[in-house]
Legacy VTK file of the C-alpha trace (Angstrom):
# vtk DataFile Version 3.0
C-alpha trace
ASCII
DATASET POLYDATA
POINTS 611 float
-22.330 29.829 -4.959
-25.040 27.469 -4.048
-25.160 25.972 -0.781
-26.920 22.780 0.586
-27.198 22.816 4.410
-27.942 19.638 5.971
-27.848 19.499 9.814
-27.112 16.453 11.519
-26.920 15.833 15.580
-24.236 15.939 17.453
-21.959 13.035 17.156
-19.288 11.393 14.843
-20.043 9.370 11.525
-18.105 7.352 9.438
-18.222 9.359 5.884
-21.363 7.486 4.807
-23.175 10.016 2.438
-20.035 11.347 0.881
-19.647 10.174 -2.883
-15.935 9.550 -2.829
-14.656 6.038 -1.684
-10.564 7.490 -1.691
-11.566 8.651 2.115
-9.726 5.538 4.159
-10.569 5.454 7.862
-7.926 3.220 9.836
-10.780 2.899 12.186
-14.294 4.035 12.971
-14.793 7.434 14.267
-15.257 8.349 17.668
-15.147 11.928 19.714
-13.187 10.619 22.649
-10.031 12.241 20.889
-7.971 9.298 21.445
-6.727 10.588 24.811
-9.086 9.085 28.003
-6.130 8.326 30.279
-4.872 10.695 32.645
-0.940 10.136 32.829
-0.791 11.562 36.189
-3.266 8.509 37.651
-2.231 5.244 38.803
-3.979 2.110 36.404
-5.034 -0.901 37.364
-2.519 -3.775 37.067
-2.753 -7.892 36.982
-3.775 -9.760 39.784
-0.806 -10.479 42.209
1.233 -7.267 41.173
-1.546 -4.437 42.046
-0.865 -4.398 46.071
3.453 -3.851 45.208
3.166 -1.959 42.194
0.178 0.380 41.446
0.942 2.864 43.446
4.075 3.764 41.123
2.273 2.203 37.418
1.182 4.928 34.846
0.400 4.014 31.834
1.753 4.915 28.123
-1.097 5.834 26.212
1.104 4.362 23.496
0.470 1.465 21.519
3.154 -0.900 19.858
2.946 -3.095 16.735
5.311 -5.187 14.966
6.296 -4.335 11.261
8.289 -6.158 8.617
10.309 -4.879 6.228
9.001 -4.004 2.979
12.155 -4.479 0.899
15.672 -4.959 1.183
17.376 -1.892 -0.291
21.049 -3.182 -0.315
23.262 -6.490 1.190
27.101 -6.483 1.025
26.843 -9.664 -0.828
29.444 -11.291 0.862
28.736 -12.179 4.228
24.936 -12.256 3.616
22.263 -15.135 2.509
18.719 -15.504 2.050
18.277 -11.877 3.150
14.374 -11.826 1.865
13.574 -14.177 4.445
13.527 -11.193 6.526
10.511 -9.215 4.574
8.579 -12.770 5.445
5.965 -13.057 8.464
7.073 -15.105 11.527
5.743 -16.636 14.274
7.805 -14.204 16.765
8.994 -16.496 19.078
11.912 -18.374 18.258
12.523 -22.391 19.084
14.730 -25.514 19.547
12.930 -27.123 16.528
14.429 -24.426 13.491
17.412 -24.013 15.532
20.452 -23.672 13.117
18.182 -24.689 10.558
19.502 -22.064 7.876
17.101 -22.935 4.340
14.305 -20.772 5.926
16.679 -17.956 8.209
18.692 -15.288 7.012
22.546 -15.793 7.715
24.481 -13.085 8.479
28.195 -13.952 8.831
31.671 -11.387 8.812
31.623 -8.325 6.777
28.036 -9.301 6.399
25.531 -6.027 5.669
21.706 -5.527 4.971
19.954 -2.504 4.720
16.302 -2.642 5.450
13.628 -0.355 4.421
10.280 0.069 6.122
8.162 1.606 3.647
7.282 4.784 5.581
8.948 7.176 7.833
7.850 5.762 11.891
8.331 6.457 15.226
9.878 3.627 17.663
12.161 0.627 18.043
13.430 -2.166 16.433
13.681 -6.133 17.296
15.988 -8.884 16.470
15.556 -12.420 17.592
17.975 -15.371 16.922
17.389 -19.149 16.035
20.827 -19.502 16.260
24.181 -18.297 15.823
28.301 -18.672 16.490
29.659 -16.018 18.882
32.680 -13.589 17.683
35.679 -12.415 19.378
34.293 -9.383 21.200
31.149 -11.446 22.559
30.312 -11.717 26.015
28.835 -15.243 26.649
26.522 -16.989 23.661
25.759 -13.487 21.696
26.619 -11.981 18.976
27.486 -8.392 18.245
25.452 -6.639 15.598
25.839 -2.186 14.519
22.331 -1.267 14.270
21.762 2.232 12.214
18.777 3.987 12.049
18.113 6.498 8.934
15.522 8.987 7.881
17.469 8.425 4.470
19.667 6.092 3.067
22.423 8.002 3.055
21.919 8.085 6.953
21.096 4.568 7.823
24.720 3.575 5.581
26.360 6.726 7.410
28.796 6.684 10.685
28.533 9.258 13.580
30.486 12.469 12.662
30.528 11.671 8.918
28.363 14.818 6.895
26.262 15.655 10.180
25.207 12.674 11.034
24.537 12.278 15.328
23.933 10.219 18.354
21.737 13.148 19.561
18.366 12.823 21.366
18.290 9.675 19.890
20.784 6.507 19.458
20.574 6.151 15.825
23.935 4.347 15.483
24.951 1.741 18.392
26.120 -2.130 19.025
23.563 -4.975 20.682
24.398 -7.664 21.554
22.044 -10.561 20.300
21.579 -13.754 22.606
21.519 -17.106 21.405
17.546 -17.881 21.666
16.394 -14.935 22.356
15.634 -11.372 21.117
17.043 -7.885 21.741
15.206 -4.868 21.146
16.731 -0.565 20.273
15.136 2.356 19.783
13.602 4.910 20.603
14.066 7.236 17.192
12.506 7.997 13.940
13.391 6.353 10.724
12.799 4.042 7.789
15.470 2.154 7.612
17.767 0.062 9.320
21.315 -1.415 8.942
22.766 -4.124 10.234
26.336 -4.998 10.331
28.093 -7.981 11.825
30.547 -6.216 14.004
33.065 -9.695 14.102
34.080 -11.288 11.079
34.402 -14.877 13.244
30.937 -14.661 13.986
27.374 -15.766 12.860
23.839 -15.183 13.497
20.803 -17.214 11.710
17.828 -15.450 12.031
14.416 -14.492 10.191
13.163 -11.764 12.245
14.445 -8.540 12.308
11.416 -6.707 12.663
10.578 -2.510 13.184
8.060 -1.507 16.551
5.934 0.914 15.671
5.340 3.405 18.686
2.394 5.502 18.405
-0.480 7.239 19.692
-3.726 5.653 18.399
-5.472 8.694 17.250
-8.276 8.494 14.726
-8.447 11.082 12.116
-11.274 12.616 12.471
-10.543 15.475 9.896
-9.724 14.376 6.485
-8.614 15.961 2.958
-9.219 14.802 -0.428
-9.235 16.592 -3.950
-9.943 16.070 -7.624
-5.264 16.574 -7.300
-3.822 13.803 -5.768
-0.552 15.828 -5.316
-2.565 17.883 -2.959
-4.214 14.706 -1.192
-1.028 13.322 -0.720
0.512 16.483 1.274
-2.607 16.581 2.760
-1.647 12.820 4.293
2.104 13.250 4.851
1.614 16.419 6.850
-0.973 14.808 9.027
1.907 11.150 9.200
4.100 14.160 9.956
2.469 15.834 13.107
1.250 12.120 14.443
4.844 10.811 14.404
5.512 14.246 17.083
2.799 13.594 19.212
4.214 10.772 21.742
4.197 11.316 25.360
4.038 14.593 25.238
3.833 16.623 21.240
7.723 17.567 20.669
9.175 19.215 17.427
11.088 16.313 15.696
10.829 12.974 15.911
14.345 12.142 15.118
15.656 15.224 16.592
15.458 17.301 18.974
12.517 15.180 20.467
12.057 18.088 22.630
9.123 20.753 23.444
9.704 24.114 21.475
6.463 26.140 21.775
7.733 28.634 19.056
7.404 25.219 16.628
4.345 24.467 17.803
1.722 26.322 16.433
1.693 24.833 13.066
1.678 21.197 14.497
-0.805 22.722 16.919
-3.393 23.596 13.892
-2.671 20.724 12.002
-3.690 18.357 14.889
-6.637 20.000 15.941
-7.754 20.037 12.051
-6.819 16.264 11.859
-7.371 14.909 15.373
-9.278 17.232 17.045
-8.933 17.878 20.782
-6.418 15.939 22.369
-5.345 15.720 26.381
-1.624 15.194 25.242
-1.920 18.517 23.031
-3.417 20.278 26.322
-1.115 18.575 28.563
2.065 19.715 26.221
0.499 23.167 26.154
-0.713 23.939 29.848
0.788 21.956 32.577
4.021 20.742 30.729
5.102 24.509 29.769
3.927 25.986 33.220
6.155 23.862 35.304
9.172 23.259 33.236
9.346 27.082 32.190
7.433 28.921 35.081
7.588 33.059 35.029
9.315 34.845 34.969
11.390 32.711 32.347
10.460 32.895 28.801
9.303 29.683 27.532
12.377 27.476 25.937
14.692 30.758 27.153
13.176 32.386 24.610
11.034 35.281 24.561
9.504 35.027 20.881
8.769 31.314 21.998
6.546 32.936 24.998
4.577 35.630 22.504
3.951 32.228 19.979
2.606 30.163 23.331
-0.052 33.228 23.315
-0.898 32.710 19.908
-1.218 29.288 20.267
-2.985 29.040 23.497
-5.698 31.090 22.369
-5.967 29.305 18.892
-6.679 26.020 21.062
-9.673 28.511 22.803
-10.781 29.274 19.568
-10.944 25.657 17.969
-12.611 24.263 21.389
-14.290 26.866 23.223
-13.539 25.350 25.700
-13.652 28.220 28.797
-12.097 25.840 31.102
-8.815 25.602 29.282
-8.567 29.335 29.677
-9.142 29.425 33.283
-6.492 26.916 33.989
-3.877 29.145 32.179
-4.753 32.821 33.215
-2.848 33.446 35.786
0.069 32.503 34.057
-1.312 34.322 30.830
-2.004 37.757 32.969
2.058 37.498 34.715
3.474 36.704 31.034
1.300 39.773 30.375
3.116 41.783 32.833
6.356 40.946 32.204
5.738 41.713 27.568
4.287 44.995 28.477
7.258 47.104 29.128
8.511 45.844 25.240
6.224 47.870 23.533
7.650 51.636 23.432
5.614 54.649 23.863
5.588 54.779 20.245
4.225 51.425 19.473
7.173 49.981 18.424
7.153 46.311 20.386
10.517 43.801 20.303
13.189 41.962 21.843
17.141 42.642 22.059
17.750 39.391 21.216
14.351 38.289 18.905
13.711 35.109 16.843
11.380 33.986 14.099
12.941 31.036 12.153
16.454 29.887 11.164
16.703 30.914 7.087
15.899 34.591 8.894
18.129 34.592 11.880
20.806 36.858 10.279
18.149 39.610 9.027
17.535 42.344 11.654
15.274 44.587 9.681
12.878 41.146 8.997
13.567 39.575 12.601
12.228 43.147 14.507
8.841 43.255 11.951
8.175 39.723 12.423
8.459 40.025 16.380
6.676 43.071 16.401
3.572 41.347 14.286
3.631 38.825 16.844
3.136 41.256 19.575
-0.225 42.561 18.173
-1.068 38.838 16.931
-0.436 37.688 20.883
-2.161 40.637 22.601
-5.359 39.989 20.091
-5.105 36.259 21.783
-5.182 37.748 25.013
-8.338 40.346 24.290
-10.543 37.531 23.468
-9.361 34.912 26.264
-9.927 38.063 28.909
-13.524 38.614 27.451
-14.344 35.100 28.458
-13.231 34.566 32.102
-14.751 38.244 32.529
-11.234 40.017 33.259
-12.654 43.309 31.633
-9.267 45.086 33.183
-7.125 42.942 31.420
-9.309 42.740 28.059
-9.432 46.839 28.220
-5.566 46.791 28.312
-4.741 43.891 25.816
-6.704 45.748 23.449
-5.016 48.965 23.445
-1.646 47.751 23.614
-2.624 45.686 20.012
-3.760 48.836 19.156
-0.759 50.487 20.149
1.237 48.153 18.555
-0.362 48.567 15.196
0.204 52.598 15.158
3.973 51.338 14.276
5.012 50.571 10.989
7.799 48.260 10.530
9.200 47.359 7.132
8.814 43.971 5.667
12.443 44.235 4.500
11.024 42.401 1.644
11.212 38.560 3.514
8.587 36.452 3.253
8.801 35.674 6.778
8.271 39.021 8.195
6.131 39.726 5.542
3.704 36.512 6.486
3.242 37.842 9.248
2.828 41.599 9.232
0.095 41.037 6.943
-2.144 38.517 9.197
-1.576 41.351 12.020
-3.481 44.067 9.550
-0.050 46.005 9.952
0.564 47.239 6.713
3.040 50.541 5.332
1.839 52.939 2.543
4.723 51.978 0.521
4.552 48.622 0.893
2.209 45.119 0.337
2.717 42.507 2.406
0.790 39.252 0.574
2.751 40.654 -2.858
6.120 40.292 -1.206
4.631 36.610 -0.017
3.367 35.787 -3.363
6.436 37.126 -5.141
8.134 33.900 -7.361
5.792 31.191 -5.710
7.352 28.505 -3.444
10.803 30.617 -3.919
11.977 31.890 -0.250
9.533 29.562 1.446
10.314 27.269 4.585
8.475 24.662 6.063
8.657 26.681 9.368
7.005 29.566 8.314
5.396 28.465 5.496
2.108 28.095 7.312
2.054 31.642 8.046
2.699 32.798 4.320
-0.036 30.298 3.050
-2.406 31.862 5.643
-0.974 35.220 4.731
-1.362 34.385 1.121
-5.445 33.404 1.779
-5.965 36.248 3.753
-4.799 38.550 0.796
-7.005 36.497 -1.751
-4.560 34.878 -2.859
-5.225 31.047 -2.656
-4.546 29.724 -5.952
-0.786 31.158 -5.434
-0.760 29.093 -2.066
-2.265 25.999 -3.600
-0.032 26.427 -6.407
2.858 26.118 -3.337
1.860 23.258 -1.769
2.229 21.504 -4.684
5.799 22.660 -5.688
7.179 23.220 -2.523
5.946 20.417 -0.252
5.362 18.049 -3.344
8.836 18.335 -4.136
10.087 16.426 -1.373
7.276 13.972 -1.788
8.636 13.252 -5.388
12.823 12.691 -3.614
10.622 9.781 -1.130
9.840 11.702 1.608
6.822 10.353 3.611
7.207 12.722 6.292
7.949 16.317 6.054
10.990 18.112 6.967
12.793 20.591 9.597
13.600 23.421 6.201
13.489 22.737 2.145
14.548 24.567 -0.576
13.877 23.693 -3.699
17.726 24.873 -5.105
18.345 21.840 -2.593
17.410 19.085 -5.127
19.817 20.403 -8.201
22.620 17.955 -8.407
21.413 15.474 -5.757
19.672 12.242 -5.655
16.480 10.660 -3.978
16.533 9.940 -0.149
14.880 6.393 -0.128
17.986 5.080 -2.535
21.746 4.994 -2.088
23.108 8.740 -3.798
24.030 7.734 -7.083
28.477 7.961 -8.090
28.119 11.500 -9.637
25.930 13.469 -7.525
25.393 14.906 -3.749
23.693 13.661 -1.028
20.124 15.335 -0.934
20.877 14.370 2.900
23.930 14.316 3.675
25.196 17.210 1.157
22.487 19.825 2.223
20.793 21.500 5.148
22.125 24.995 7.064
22.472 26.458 10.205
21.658 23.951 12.768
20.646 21.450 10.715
23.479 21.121 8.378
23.813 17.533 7.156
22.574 14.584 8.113
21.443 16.183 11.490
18.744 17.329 9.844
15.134 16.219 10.850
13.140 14.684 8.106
10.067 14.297 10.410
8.971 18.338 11.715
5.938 18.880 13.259
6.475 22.153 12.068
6.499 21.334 8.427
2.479 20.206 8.474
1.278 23.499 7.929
-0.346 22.855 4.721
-2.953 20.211 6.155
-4.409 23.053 8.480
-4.135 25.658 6.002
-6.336 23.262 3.283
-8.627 22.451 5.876
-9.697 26.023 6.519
-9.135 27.582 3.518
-9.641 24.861 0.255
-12.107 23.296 2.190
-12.989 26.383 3.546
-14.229 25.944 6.980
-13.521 28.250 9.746
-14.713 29.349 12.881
-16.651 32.507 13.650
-17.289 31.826 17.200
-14.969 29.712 19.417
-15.436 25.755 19.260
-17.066 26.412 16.310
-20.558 27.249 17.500
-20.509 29.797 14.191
-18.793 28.226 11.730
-18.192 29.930 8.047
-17.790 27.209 5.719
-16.642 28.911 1.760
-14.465 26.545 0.035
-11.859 27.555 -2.751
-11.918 25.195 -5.725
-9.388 27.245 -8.089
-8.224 25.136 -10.644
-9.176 22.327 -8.628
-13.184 20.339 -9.823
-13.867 19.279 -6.331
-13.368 18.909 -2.629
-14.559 17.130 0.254
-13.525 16.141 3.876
-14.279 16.530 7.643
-13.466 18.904 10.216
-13.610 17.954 13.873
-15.713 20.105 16.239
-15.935 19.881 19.839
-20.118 18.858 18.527
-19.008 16.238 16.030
-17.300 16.678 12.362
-18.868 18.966 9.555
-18.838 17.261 6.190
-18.364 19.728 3.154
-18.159 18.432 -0.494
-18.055 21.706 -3.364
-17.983 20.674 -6.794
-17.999 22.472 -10.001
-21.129 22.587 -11.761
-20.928 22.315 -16.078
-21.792 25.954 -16.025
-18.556 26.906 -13.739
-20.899 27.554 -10.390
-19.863 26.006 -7.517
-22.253 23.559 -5.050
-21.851 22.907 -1.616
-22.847 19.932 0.604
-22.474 20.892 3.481
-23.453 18.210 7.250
-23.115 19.559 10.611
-23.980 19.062 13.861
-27.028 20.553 15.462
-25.233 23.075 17.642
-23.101 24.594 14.925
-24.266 27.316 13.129
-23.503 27.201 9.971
-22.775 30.885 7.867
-23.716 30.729 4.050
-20.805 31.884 1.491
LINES 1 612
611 0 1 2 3 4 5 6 7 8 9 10 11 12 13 14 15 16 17 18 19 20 21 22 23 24 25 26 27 28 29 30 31 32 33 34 35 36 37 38 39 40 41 42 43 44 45 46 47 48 49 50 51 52 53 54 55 56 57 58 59 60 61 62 63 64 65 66 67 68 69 70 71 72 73 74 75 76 77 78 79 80 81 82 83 84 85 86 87 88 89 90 91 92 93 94 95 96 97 98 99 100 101 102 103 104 105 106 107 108 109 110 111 112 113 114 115 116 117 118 119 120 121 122 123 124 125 126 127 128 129 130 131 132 133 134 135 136 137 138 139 140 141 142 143 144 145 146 147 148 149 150 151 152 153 154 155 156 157 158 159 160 161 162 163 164 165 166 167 168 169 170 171 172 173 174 175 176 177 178 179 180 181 182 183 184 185 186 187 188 189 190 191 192 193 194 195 196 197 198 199 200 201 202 203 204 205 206 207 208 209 210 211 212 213 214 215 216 217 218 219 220 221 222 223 224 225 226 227 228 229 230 231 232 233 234 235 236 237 238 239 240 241 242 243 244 245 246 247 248 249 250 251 252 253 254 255 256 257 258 259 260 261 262 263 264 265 266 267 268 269 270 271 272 273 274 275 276 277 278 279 280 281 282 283 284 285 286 287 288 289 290 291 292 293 294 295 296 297 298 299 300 301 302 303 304 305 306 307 308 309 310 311 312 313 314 315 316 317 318 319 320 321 322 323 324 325 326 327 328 329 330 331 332 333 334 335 336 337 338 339 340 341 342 343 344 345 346 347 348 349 350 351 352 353 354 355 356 357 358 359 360 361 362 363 364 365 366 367 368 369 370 371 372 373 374 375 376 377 378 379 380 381 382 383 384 385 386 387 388 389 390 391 392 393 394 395 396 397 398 399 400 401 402 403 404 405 406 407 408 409 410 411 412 413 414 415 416 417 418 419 420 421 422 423 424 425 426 427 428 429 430 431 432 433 434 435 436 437 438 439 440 441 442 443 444 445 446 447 448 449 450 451 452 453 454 455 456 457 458 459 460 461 462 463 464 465 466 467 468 469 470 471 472 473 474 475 476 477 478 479 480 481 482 483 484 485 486 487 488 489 490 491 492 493 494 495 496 497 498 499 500 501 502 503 504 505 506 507 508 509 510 511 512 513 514 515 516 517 518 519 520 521 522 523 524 525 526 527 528 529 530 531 532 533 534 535 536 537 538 539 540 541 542 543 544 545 546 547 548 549 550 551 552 553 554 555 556 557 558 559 560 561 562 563 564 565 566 567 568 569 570 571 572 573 574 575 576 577 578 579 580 581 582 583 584 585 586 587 588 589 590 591 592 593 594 595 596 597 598 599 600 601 602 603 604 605 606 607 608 609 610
C-alpha cells in the first residue's frame, strides 16, 4: 500500500483538495463543536426584560425552522379541498385581507382528513394557523377542534392510541388543539414524518394554508464525513449520522420518539458515532459526566442497572481516548474509583465476573448462558477503560489494580453459547475458549441474528477478526434493508424475516399484507411503540469511519493516529475525521494494477502511522 502524507496545521477546512464533489457541507466547518453555551449560565436578554428576568433565562442551544410538507400522502376526499395548497410557501402570518378567502387556502370541513408527509424523519413540533374558519359543537369560543397524529410511519400517523402498540408515551403523538380564529396553535415535542389531521366536528370548518412542521435541532456541523464508490454504503453512512443528531437535544437520549430518556447502556454506539461525525460536543460531556453523576449518584447503578454502569466505563474512557482530553477524566474519577469499589466484589476468585440479574440487549434477554459471557466481556472491556484513565491522572494504585482484575477476568472462559451478541463481545475482550471462535460465530450467515443494538459491537468484532468485507457486506443488507422500506432514520431492533409479507413504512400497508409497523417488533417494542429513530442503531457510521476509512487512534485525542483503510470490493474512499487538532482527510483508491493509494491531510500535531 502506498501512502501520501501531507501535513496540514491545525485547524478545520472545507474539503477543498478532495476530488469528489458528492461531499455536501450544510455549512462551513468550524472546531467550536457546535456547543459554546453553558446551559447552567444565565444569557443576556432584550433591553427592558434583563433587570426581571435574567437571573432565571438559560438558553436552548436549540434552533427552530419552519418546514413544509413535501407531499400529501392521503385526504379522505370528502371533507377536504385544495389540500396542495398546504405543500405551498406562505407568508406565516395570517390577515384580515385573505380572510375566508378559500381559492388559495385549504378547507377542511366534517369528516375531513389529510395526511402530510415531511420528507424525512425530524425532531420537533408542528404549527397550524387559520385565515378563517366556522366553529363546531365542542368549540370553546371562535376555534376549531382539530386530532393531530404524529407517525414515524404511516401506519402510525393513521393509527389511534391502543390500536397495534401505538402510545401517548414520552411523547403526545395523538391529541386535540384547538385552532383560533386568526391565529396559530403550535404541538409537539416528538419525532416523526408525518402528520394527520382530522376535523374532530362534522359542523365545523377551518380555511387555512399553513400547516407547517418545526424542526428542533441542535446546529451541529459535520465535521466527519463518509463517502464511497457504493452509494448504499454512503447512504447508511448519512442516515446513521440523521439518526444520532435527531437524539442529541438538550441532553443526548436513546429515542427520539420514545423513550426520550438517558440510557447509558444505549449510549455507546451513539457515543462513537457522534464523536466520528461531530466531534467533541459539551451536550455529549454534559449527558455523560454531570447529568449521570447527579441523577444516578453511587452507590446506584446507572439507569438501576448494573450492566448500564460497566457500559458508562466503556464509554467514558472511549470519550478519553477520542479527545485526550485529561480534564474530562479528572472531573469523573472519583466517581470512576467508588463505581470501582462497589464492581470489584463481582469478579470471583476464579475470574469469573457477573451480575444476578445482568443485561446486554433485548433479542438476548431470555439467554443465560449468552447474557453471563457478554457481562463478563464487559467486565474486562470496563476495567481496561479504567487502567488507562488511572495512568493519566497518576493513580498508579488504582491502575495496578484495574489491571489485574482485567487480567483476572480474562483467566475465565465463558462460552459464547453460539449468540452473536455474546460472541461480539468476548472477542473484542481477547477472551477466547480452545473450542471455540468468536468472529466465526459473528460472521456465521451474514446480517442473520444481527440487531441494531449490538450490531456495532459485531461489526467491530467482525474487523477485529479480519473480517471486514463480511461487515461491509452487513451494512448493506442489514441496515440497507430498512433504507429500501423508507426509513430515513434507523431503528430501536430489525430483522430482516421482519419485511416478508409486509409493506413499506412511508405508504399506507397495502389490503393483503401486514404492517411492517404496526404488525412487527418484540419485547418492549412490540408494535407501533417501536422507535424508528435509535441512537443506538448508528453504529455503522463509527464503525466505517475507523475501519473502511480506516482511521484510528493510537494515542488518545489522536496525537498517534493509524490511518489503513479497507477498500474490499469497494474502488474508493474518502472523508474526514474530527480531531481535537482539526479533521484528517484520507482518500484510498485502487490503482489499475489492484494496489491501493492513500491521500492522506492532517494536522501538524497528529502523528500519522503508515499502513
Amino acid at each position: 500500500m502506498k501512502f501520501e502524507i501531507k501535513q496540514k496545521l491545525a485547524g478545520v477546512m472545507a474539503l477543498a483538495g478532495l476530488t469528489l464533489s458528492t461531499f455536501l457541507f450544510a455549512g462551513a466547518l468550524n472546531l467550536s463543536f457546535g456547543q459554546s453555551v453553558d446551559p447552567n449560565t444565565a444569557v443576556p436578554l432584550p433591553e427592558g426584560f434583563a433587570d426581571d428576568l435574567a437571573p432565571n433565562a438559560v438558553q436552548d442551544q436549540r434552533v427552530r425552522q419552519y418546514l413544509y410538507p413535501k407531499r400529501v400522502v392521503w385526504t379522505s376526499g370528502t371533507g377536504v379541498r385544495n389540500s396542495e395548497q398546504l405543500l405551498k410557501p406562505v407568508l406565516g402570518q395570517t390577515s384580515t385581507s385573505i380572510m375566508g378567502d378559500e381559492s388559495q387556502a385549504c378547507v377542511l370541513s366534517g369528516g375531513g382528513s389529510i395526511l402530510l408527509d415531511f420528507g424525512c424523519e425530524i425532531h420537533g413540533s408542528f404549527r397550524v394557523e387559520a385565515r378563517d374558519l366556522k366553529p363546531g359543537k365542542s368549540s370553546v369560543g371562535k376555534t376549531v377542534q382539530l386530532r393531530i397524529r404524529f407517525g414515524e410511519s404511516v401506519d402510525e400517523a393513521n393509527s389511534t392510541v391502543g390500536e397495534k402498540g401505538a402510545i401517548n408515551e414520552h411523547s403526545t403523538r395523538d391529541q386535540i388543539i384547538a385552532v383560533p380564529w386568526l391565529g396559530a396553535v403550535e404541538c409537539g415535542e416528538s419525532a416523526f414524518r408525518f402528520v394527520r389531521i382530522d376535523m374532530v366536528d362534522d359542523d365545523a370548518k377551518l380555511i387555512f394554508d399553513s400547516a407547517r412542521a418545526i424542526f428542533i435541532y441542535r446546529d451541529m456541523p459535520r465535521l466527519g464525513q463518509f463517502v464511497s464508490s457504493d452509494e448504499r454504503l454512503n447512504q447508511v453512512w448519512d442516515v446513521c449520522a440523521r439518526t444520532v443528531h435527531l437524539t442529541m437535544q438538550q441532553y443526548v437520549f436513546e429515542g427520539a420518539k420514545r423513550d426520550r430518556l438517558v440510557w447509558y447502556g444505549d449510549f455507546t454506539p451513539q457515543t462513537m458515532t457522534a464523536l466520528r461525525v461531530f466531534g467533541d460536543s459539551k451536550v455529549l460531556r454534559d449527558t455523560l459526566g454531570v447529568y449521570a453523576r447527579e441523577t444516578w449518584p453511587l452507590p446506584k447503578w446507572m439507569n438501576g442497572m448494573p450492566n448500564y454502569s460497566l457500559w458508562w466505563l466503556i464509554t467514558i474512557g472511549d470519550l478519553y481516548r477520542h479527545t485526550g482530553d485529561v480534564g474530562l477524566v479528572q472531573e469523573q474519577w472519583e466517581y470512576v474509583t467508588g463505581l470501582v469499589n462497589i464492581l470489584i466484589p463481582y469478579v470471583k476468585s476464579n475470574g469469573e465476573a457477573g451480575f444476578e440479574h445482568p443485561f446486554l440487549d433485548w433479542p438476548t434477554n431470555d439467554k443465560p448462558l449468552a447474557l453471563a459471557a457478554g457481562t463478563h466481556a464487559m467486565f474486562a472491556l470496563a476495567f481496561d477503560r479504567v487502567a488507562e484513565m488511572a495512568e493519566v491522572v497518576n493513580d498508579r494504585e488504582m491502575a495496578k489494580r484495574a489491571t489485574e482484575v482485567a487480567a483476572k477476568v480474562r483467566s475465565f472462559y465463558p462460552t459464547n453459547a453460539d449468540n452473536k451478541q455474546a460472541a461480539a463481545l468476548l472477542a473484542l475482550a481477547g477472551i477466547e475458549r480452545d473450542d471455540e471462535n468468536n468472529v466465526d460465530v459473528v460472521a456465521r450467515d451474514g446480517a442473520k441474528g444481527f440487531s441494531t443494538f449490538y450490531g456495532y459491537y459485531m461489526l467491530e468484532a467482525l474487523s477485529k477478526g479480519n473480517r471486514d468485507q463480511v461487515a461491509l457486506d452487513v451494512c448493506r443488507d442489514y441496515w440497507g434493508a430498512m433504507i429500501d422500506v423508507g426509513a430515513t432514520t434507523f431503528w430501536e431492533d430489525f430483522d430482516l424475516e421482519w419485511l416478508k409479507g409486509a409493506g413499506r413504512i412511508d405508504e399506507p400497508t397495502p389490503e393483503g399484507m401486514e404492517s411492517l409497523h404496526g404488525d412487527r417488533g418484540a419485547y418492549c417494542y412490540i408494535g407501533l411503540r417501536h422507535s424508528l429513530c435509535h441512537g443506538w442503531a448508528s453504529g455503522p457510521a463509527a464503525w466505517m469511519s475507523a475501519h473502511i476509512l480506516g482511521v484510528e487512534p493510537i494515542e488518545p485525542g489522536f496525537k498517534k493516529t493509524r490511518v489503513k483503510p479497507f477498500l474490499g470490493d469497494l474502488d474508493w474512499v474518502e472523508g474526514t475525521v474530527p480531531t481535537p487538532y482539526g479533521v484528517i482527510k484520507v482518500r484510498a483508491e485502487k490503482q489499475e494494477n489492484g494496489a491501493i493509494k492513500t491521500t492522506i491531510e492532517a494536522p501538524d500535531e497528529i502523528e500519522i502511522v503508515e499502513e
